[in-house]
ChimeraX commands (.cxc) that place a marker at each C-alpha (Angstrom):
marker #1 position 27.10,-15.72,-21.97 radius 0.5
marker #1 position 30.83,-16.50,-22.17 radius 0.5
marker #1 position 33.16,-13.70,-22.69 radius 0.5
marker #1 position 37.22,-14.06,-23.70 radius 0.5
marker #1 position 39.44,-11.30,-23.41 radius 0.5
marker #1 position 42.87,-11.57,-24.60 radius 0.5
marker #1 position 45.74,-9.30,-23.97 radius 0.5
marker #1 position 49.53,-8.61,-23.98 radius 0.5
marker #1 position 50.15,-8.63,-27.92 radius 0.5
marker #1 position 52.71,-6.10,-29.71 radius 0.5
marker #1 position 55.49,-5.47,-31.42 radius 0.5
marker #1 position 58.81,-7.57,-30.75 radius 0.5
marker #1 position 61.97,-7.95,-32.91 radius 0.5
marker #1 position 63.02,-11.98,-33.40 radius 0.5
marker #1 position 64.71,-13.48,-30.01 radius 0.5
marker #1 position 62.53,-11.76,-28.25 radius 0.5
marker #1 position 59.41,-12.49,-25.40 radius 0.5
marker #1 position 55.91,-11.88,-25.17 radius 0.5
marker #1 position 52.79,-13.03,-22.65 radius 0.5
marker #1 position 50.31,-13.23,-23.61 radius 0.5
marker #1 position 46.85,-13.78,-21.59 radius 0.5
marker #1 position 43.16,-14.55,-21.73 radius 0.5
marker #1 position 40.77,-13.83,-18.97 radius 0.5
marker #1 position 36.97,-15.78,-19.15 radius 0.5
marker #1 position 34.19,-14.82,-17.52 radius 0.5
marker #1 position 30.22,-16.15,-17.65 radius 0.5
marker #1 position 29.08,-19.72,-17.88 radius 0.5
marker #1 position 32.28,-21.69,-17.51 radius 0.5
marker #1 position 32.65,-25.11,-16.44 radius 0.5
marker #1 position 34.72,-26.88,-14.34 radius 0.5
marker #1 position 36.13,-29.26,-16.78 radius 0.5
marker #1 position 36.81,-27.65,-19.84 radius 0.5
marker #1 position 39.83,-26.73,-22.39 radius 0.5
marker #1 position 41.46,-23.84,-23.32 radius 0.5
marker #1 position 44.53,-22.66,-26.01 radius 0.5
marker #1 position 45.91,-20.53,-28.16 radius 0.5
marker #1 position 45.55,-20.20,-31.93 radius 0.5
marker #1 position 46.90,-17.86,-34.82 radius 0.5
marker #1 position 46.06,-16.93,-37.84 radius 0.5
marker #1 position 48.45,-15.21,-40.13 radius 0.5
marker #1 position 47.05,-12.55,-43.62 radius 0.5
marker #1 position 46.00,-15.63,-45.68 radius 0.5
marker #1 position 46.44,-18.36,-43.60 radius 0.5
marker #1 position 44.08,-21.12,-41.92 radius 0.5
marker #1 position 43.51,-20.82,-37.78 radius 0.5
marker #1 position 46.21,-23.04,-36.49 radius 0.5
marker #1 position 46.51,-24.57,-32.99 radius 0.5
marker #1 position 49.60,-22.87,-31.07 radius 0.5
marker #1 position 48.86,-24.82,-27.77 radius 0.5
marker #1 position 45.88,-26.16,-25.25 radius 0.5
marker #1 position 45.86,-26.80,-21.85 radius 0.5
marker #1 position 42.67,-28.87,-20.25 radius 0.5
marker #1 position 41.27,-28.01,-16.76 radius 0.5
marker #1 position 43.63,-31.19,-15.16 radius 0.5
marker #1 position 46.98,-29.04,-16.94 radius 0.5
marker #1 position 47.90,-31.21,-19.87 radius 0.5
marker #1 position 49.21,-29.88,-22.40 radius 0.5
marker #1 position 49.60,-30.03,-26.33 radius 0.5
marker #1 position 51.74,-28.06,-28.59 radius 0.5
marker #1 position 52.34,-27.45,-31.85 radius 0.5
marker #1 position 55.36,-28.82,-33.24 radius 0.5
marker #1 position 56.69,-25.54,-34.02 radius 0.5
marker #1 position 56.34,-24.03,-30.95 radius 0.5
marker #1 position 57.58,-26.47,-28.61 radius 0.5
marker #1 position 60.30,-25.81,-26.45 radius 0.5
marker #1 position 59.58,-22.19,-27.23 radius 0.5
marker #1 position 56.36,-21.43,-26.08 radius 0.5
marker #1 position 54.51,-22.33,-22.64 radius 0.5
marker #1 position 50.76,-22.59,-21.90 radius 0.5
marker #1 position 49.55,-22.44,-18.35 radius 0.5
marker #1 position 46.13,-21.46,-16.81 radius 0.5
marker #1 position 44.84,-20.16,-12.94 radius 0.5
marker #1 position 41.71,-22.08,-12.78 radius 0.5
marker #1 position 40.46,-19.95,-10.03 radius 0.5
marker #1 position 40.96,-16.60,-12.03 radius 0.5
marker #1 position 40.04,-18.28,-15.23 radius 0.5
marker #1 position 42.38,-17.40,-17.17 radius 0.5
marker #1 position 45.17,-18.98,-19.54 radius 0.5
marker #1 position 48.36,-17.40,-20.47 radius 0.5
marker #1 position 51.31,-18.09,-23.21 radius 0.5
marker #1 position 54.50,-17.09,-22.82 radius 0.5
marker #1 position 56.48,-16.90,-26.40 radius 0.5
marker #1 position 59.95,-17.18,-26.22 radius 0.5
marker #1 position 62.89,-16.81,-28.88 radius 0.5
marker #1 position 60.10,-15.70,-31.36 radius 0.5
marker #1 position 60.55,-15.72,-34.77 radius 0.5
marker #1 position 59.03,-13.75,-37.99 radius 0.5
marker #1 position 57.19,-16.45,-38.43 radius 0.5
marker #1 position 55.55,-16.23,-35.26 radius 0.5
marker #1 position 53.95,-13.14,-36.82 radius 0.5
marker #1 position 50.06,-13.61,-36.54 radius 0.5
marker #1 position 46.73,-12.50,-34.77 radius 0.5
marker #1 position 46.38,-14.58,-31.57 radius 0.5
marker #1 position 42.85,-15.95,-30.46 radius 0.5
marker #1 position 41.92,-17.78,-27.05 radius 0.5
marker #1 position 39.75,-20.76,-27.38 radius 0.5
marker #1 position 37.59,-22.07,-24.99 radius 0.5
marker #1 position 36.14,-25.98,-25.40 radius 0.5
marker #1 position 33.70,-26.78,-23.08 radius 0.5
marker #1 position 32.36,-30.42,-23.55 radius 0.5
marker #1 position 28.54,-30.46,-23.87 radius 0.5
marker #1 position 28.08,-26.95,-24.37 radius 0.5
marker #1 position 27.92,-27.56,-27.82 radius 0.5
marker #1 position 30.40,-25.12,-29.48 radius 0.5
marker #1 position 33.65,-23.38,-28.98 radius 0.5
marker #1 position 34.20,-19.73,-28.05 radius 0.5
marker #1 position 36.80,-17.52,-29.08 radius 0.5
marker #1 position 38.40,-13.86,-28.16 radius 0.5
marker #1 position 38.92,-11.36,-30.49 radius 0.5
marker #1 position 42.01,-11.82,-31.10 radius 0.5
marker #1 position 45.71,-9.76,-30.24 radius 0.5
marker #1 position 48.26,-9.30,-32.86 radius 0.5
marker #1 position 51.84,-10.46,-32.06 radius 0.5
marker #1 position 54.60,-8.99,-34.41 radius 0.5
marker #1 position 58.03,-10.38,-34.75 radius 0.5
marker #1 position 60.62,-8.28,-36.50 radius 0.5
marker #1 position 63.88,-9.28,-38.42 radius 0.5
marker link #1:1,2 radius 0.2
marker link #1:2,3 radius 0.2
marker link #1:3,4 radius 0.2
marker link #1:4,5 radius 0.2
marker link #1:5,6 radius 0.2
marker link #1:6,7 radius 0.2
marker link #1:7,8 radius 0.2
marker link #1:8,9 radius 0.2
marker link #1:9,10 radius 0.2
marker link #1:10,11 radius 0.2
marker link #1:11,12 radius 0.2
marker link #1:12,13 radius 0.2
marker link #1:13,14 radius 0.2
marker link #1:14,15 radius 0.2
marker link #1:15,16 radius 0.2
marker link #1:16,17 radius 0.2
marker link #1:17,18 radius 0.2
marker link #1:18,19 radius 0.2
marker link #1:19,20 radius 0.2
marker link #1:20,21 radius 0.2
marker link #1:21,22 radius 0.2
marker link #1:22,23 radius 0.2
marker link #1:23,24 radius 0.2
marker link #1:24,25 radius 0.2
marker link #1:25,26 radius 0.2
marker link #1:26,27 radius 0.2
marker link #1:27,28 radius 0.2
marker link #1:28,29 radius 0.2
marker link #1:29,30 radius 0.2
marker link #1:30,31 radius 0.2
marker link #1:31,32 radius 0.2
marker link #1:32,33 radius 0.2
marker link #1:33,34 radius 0.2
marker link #1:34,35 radius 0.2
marker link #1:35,36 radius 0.2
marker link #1:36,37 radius 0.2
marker link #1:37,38 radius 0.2
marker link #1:38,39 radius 0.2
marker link #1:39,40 radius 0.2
marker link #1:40,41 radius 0.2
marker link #1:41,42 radius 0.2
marker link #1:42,43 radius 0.2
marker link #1:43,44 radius 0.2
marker link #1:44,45 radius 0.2
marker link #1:45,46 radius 0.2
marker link #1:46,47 radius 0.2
marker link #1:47,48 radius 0.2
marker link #1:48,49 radius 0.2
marker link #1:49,50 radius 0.2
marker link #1:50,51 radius 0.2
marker link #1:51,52 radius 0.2
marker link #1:52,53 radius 0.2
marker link #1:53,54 radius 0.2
marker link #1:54,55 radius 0.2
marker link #1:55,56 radius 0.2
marker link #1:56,57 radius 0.2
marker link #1:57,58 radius 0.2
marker link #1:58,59 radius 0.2
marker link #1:59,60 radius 0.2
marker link #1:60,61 radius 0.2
marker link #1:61,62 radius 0.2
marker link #1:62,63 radius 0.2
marker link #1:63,64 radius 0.2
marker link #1:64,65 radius 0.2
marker link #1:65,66 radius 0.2
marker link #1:66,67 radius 0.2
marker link #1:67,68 radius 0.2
marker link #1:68,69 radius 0.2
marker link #1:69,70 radius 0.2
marker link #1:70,71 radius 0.2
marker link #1:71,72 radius 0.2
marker link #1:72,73 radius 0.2
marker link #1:73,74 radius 0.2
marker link #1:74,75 radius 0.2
marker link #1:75,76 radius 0.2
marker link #1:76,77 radius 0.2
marker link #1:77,78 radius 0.2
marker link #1:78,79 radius 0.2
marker link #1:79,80 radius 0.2
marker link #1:80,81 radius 0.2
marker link #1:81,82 radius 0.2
marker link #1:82,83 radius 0.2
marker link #1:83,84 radius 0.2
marker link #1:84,85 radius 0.2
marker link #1:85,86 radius 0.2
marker link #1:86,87 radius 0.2
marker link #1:87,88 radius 0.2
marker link #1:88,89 radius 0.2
marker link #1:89,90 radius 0.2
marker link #1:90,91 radius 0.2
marker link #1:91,92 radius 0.2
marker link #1:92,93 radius 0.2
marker link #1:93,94 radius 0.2
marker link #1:94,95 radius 0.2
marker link #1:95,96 radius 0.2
marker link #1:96,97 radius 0.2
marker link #1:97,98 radius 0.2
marker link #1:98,99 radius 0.2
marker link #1:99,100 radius 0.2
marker link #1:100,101 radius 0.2
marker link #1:101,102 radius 0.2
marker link #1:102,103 radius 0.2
marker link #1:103,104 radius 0.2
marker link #1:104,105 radius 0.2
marker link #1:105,106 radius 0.2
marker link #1:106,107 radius 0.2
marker link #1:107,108 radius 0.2
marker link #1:108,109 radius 0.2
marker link #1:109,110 radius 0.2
marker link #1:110,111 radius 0.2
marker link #1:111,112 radius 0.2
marker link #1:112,113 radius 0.2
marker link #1:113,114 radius 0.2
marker link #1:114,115 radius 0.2
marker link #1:115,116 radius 0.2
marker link #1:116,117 radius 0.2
view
């Protein structure tokens, strides 16, 4: 049974910082993807970034140069930091993780991040 477990959302007015981080645990493999989506009130899932197991990288266009993805394959875990966020940064956060062969995708619960004017 895989498990996510996101953490480090909150409030934070625009120009500000946030982490935030996703811990796995269970089945995971060795070669494997993991990222961050959002999902703002009335809005599709969009990717924010993914990172595979060998640490490359993809970003949204709208985050880039703002946000970094990194992960501690050892600890299992991925983190983003958000910088110079924006209102419309505002959105509940989910970790993903792809595994190749395992036939589906698995997904936290979830962290809101707020971005005040």
């Amino acid at each position: 049974q895989v498990r996510l477990v996101e953490s480090g959302g909150g409030l934070v007015q625009a120009g500000g910082s946030l982490r935030l981080s996703c811990a796995a645990s269970g089945d995971i493999f060795s070669i494997n993807t993991m990222g961050w989506y959002r999902q703002a009130p009335g809005k599709q899932r969009d990717m924010v970034a993914r990172i595979t197991s060998g640490g490359i990288t993809n970003y949204a266009d709208s985050v880039k140069g703002r946000f970094t993805i990194s992960r501690d394959n050892a600890r299992k875990t991925v983190s983003l930091q958000m910088n110079s966020l924006k209102p419309e940064d505002t959105a509940t956060y989910y970790c993903l993780l792809d595994q190749p062969g395992s036939g589906r995708d698995y997904w936290g619960q979830g962290t809101q991040v707020t971005v005040s004017s």
